[in-house]
BAKE-352032 format. One record per residue (C-alpha): residue number from 1; residue in three letters; z, x, y. Coordinates in pm, 1 decimal, padded with zeros to 6 digits, always signed. Example, Ala and Ser with C-alpha at 12.3 -4.5 7.8 and 13.67 -1.06 7.14 Angstrom:
2
> resi; resn; pz; px; py
> 1; ALA; +00780.0; +01230.0; -00450.0 $
> 2; SER; +00714.0; +01367.0; -00106.0 $
This chain:
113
> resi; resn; pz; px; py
> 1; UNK; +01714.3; -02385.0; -02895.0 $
> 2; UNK; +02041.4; -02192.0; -02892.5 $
> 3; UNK; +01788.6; -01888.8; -02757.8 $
> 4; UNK; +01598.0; -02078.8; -02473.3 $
> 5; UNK; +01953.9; -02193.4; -02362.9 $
> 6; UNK; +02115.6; -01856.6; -02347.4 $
> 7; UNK; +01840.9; -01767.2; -02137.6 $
> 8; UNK; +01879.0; -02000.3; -01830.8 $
> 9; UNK; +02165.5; -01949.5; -01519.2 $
> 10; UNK; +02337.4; -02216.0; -01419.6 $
> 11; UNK; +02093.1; -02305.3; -01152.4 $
> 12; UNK; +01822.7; -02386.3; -01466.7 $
> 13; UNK; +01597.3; -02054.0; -01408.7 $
> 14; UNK; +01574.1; -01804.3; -01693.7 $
> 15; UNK; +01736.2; -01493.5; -01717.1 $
> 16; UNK; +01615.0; -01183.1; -01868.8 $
> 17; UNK; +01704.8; -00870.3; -01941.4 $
> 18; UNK; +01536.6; -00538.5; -01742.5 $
> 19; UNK; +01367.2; -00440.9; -02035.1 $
> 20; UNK; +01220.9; -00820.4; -02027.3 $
> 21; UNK; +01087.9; -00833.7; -01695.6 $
> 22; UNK; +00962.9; -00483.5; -01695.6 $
> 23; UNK; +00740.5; -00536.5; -02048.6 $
> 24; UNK; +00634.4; -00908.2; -01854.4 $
> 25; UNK; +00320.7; -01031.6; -01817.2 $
> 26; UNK; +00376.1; -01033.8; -01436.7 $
> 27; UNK; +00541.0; -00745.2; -01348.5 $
> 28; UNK; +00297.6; -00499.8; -01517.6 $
> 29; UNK; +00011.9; -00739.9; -01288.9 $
> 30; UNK; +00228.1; -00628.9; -01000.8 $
> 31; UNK; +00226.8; -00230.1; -01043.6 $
> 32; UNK; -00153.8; -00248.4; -01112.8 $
> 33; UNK; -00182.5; -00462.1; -00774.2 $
> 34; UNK; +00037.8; -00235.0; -00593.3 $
> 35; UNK; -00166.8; +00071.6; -00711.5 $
> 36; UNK; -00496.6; -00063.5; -00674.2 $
> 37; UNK; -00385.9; -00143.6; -00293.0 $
> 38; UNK; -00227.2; +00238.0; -00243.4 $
> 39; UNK; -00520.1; +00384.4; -00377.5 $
> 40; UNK; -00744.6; +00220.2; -00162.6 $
> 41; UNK; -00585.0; +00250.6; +00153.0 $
> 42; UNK; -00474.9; +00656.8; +00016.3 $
> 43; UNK; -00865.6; +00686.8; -00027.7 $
> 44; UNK; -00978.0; +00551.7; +00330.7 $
> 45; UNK; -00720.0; +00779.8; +00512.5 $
> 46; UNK; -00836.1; +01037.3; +00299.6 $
> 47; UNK; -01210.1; +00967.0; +00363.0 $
> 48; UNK; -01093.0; +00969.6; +00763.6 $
> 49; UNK; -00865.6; +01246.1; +00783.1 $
> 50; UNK; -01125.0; +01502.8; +00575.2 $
> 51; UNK; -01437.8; +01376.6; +00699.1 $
> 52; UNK; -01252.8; +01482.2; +01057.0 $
> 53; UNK; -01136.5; +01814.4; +00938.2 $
> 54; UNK; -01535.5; +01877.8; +00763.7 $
> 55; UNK; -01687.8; +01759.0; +01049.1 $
> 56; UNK; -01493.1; +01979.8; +01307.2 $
> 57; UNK; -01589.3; +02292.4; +01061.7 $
> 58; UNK; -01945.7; +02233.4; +00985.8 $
> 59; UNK; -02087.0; +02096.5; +01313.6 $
> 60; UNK; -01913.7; +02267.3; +01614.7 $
> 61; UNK; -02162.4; +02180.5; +01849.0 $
> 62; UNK; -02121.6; +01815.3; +01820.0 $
> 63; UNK; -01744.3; +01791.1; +01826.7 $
> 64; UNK; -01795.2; +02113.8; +02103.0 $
> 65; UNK; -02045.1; +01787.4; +02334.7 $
> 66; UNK; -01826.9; +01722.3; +02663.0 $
> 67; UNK; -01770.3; +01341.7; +02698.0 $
> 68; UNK; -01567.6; +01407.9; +03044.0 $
> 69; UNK; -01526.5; +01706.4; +03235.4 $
> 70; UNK; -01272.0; +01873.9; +03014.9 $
> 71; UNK; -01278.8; +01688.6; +02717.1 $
> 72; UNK; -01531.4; +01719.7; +02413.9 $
> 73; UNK; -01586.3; +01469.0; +02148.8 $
> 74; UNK; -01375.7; +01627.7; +01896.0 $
> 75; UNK; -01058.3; +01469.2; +02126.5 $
> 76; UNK; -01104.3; +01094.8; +02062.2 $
> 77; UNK; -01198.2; +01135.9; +01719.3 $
> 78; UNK; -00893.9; +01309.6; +01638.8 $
> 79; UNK; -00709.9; +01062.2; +01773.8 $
> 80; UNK; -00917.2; +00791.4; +01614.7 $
> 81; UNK; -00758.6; +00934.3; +01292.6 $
> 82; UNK; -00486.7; +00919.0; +01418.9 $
> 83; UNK; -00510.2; +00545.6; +01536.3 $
> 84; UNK; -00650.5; +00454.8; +01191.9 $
> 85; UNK; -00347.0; +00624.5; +00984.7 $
> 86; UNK; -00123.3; +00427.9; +01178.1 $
> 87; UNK; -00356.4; +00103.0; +01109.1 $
> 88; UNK; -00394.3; +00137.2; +00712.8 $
> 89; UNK; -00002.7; +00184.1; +00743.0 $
> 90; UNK; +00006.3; -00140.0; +00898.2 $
> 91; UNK; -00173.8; -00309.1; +00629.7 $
> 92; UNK; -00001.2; -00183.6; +00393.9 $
> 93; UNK; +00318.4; -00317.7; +00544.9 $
> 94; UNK; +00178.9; -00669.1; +00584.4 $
> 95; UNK; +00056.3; -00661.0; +00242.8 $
> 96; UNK; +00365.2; -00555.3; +00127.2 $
> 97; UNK; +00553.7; -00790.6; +00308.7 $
> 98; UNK; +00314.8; -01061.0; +00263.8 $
> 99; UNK; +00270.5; -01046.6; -00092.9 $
> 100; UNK; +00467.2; -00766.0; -00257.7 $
> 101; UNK; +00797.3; -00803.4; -00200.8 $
> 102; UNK; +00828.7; -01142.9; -00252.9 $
> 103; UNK; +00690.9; -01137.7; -00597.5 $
> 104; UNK; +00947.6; -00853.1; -00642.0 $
> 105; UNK; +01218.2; -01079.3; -00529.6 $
> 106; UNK; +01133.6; -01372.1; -00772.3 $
> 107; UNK; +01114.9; -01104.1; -01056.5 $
> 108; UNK; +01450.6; -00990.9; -00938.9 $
> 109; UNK; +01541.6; -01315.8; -00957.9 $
> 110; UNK; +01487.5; -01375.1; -01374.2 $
> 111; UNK; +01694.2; -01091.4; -01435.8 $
> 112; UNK; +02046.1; -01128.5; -01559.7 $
> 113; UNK; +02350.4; -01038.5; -01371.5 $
């Protein structure tokens, strides 16, 4: 009893040490979330931005097709990459701030100051 009540602040929440919270349950659930989501999102703008550089060197002639009078193909598909970098960044930042960080906080929150 002594134990359990050395573990709770004042405000009734229980403290633990770093070493606690890191071996948890919850925080190891956490890193494998976070990774899972970075490696998918790291995969898809990998998938985009190489497919874009192995298209542009094994088919010339399509990225070489005028869509305009100066402009070939290969223009708005760079900048699609381009465009969809900037989106998976996005989702990671709402997912991050959506989710991530404020399971951080609350394990931030067991630890003992």
């Amino acid at each position: 009893m002594a134990e359990t009540a050395s573990h709770l602040k004042r405000d009734g929440r229980a403290s633990k040490s770093a070493h606690e919270v890191i071996e948890s349950a919850d925080f190891k659930r956490l890193v494998s979330k976070r990774w899972s989501v970075s490696m998918i999102l790291l995969a898809l703008l990998f998938v985009t931005y190489y497919g874009f550089i192995l298209l542009v060197a094994t088919n010339k002639t399509l990225v070489n097709t005028k869509i305009g009078e100066v402009t070939t193909l290969a223009i708005p598909l760079g900048l699609g990459a381009i465009v969809i970098a900037f989106v998976l960044t996005a989702i990671y930042v709402g997912w991050a701030n959506r989710s991530y960080d404020p399971e951080v906080e609350r394990l931030r929150s067991q630890l003992r100051k």
